[in-house]
C-alpha positions, 0 to 999 in steps of 0.5 A: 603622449599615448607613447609616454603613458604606454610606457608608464604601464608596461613599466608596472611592477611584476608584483602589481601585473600578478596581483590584477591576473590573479584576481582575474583568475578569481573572479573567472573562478568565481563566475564559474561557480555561480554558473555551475550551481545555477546549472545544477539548479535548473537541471535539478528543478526540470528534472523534479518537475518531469518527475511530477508530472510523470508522477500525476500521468501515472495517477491519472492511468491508475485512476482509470484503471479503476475504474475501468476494473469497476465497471468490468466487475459491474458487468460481471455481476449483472452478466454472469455468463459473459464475464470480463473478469474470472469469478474469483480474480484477486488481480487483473492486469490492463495494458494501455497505450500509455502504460500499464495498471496491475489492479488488485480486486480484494473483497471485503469478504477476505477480511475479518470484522474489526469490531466483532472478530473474537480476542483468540481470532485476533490474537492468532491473526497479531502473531501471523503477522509476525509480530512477537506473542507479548506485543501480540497480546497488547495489541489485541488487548488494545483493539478489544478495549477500543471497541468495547463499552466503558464500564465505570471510570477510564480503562487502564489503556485509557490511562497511556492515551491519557499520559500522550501530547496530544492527550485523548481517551479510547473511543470505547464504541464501534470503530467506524474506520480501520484507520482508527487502529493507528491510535491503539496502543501497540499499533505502529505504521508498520504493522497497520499497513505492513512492511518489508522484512529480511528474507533468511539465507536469500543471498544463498539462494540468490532470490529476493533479500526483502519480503513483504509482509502483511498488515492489519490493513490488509486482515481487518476492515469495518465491513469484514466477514463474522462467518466466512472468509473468500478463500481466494483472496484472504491473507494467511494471517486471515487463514491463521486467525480462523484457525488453519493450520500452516501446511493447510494455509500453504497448500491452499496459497499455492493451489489458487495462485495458479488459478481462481478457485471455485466452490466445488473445488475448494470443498474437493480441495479441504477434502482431499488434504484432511480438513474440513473448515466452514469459515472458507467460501468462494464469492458472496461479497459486494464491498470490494477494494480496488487497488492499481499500481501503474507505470507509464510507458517510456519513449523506447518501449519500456516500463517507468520505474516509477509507479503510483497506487490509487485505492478505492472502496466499492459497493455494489448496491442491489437493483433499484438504487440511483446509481449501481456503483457507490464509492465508499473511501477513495486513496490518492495513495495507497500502499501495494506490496 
């Protein structure tokens, strides 16, 4: 009987035996498709969460960092003699077994004040940002109608607030933070926080193809100077705004680029190139912003490409007070060029 059945199928027809291997073929196919894509999927998935978890190590050192940088300044303040950071640092860089942090140290004092810099200020410091004179010229009409009182009726600027989903009306009293330039007309990301923009002929020089460019950020704050700017840290737009000239600006970023300068230096320094300017100074600021950058340190040695900027906003209090440190705004993340 087994002889007779084997029999039976061996005698299938060549169509009938082609058709159960091709579908063998098929379901073979099938199954390795669905392996492959849930491989791709595991894989990609590891690889999102070891991205995120470097991701959170990476703000966790930048946190510390800081912190740490906090501290030292802190230190510098109340020990004038053993300083663990030079007077006049605009960044420091700190080395950790896990990694590094380049922390930006940027006084308050380097900015000018949003709420009381003047309209001609503020216009010279648009257009040293690189934006366009008639953009330039909205800009600093918006900011200027921002802050200002309302007299009777809504302003003009008012009526484009008006004409937007969600609809609202200018504040028209001081700004209390920076962030509020966001709404005012004209303002866009790009020129709050500041960008990348094409270098010329740089494939012809073989440098860089992108160049950061400053922000309003970077220029304006609620705690910024109305006299004095720190001339070791203040952005060229800020030195444009208070009214140096390019060649001045240039020679100045180039002279403290090799190291802080101080106050006797600075004055021999405006002397020396024909200009005399009293909106420069060296320290006298107690609102700092601290920004670090950090990259973790990879099993061979080696930096991550991965990086995570945390900011915060320092005051140092006078002594007396519960606590010498008070932190005013804190970034989880911060934009760093």
């Amino acid at each position: 009987m087994w002889t007779t059945k084997w029999r039976r199928h061996s005698c299938l027809p060549r169509h009938v035996r082609g058709s159960a291997l091709l579908a063998v073929l098929w379901l073979s196919a099938a199954l390795a498709a669905i392996a492959f894509s849930l491989s791709s999927t595991v894989r990609g998935e590891t690889e999102r969460t070891s991205t995120a978890v470097d991701g959170l190590r990476s703000y966790y050192l930048a946190s510390g960092a800081i912190e740490r940088a906090s501290l030292e300044l802190l230190w510098t303040i109340t020990n004038p003699g053993q300083r663990k950071i030079p007077l006049g640092s605009a960044a420091v860089d700190y080395n950790f077994p896990s990694g590094m942090a380049h922390v930006e140290i940027i006084p308050e004092a380097a900015k000018l004040d949003v709420n009381k810099v003047l309209p001609e200020e503020l216009y010279r410091l648009v257009v040293a940002l690189g934006i366009e004179p008639d953009r330039a010229q909205e800009i600093t009409l918006g900011i200027v109608d921002w802050r200002s009182p309302l007299a009777q009726g809504a302003s003009a600027v008012d009526g484009y607030y008006l004409s937007l989903t969600p609809s609202f009306r200018g504040r028209h009293a001081s700004i209390e933070e920076i962030e509020e330039l966001l709404l005012v007309k004209g303002v866009t990301p790009d020129i709050f926080y500041g960008t990348y923009v094409p270098v010329p002929d740089a494939e012809l020089g073989g440098g860089p193809r992108l160049a950061p460019r400053a922000g309003l950020a970077d220029c304006l704050s609620v705690f910024g100077s109305t006299q004095q700017v720190d001339a070791n840290t203040a952005a060229p737009a800020v030195l444009a705004a208070i009214g140096l000239a390019p060649f001045a600006i240039q020679s100045l970023v180039e002279l403290r680029r090799s190291a802080p300068l101080t106050q006797q230096q600075l004055s021999g320094f405006l002397q020396s190139i024909g200009v005399g300017s009293n909106r420069l100074a060296v320290g006298g600021h107690s609102i700092v912003t601290v920004r670090a950058t950090a990259r973790l340190r990879l099993v061979n040695g080696q930096l991550s490409d991965l990086r995570r900027t945390v900011g915060a906003q320092v005051k140092y209090m006078p002594v007396g007070y519960d606590s010498p440190i008070h932190i005013l705004r804190w970034y989880d993340t911060a934009w760093s060029n």
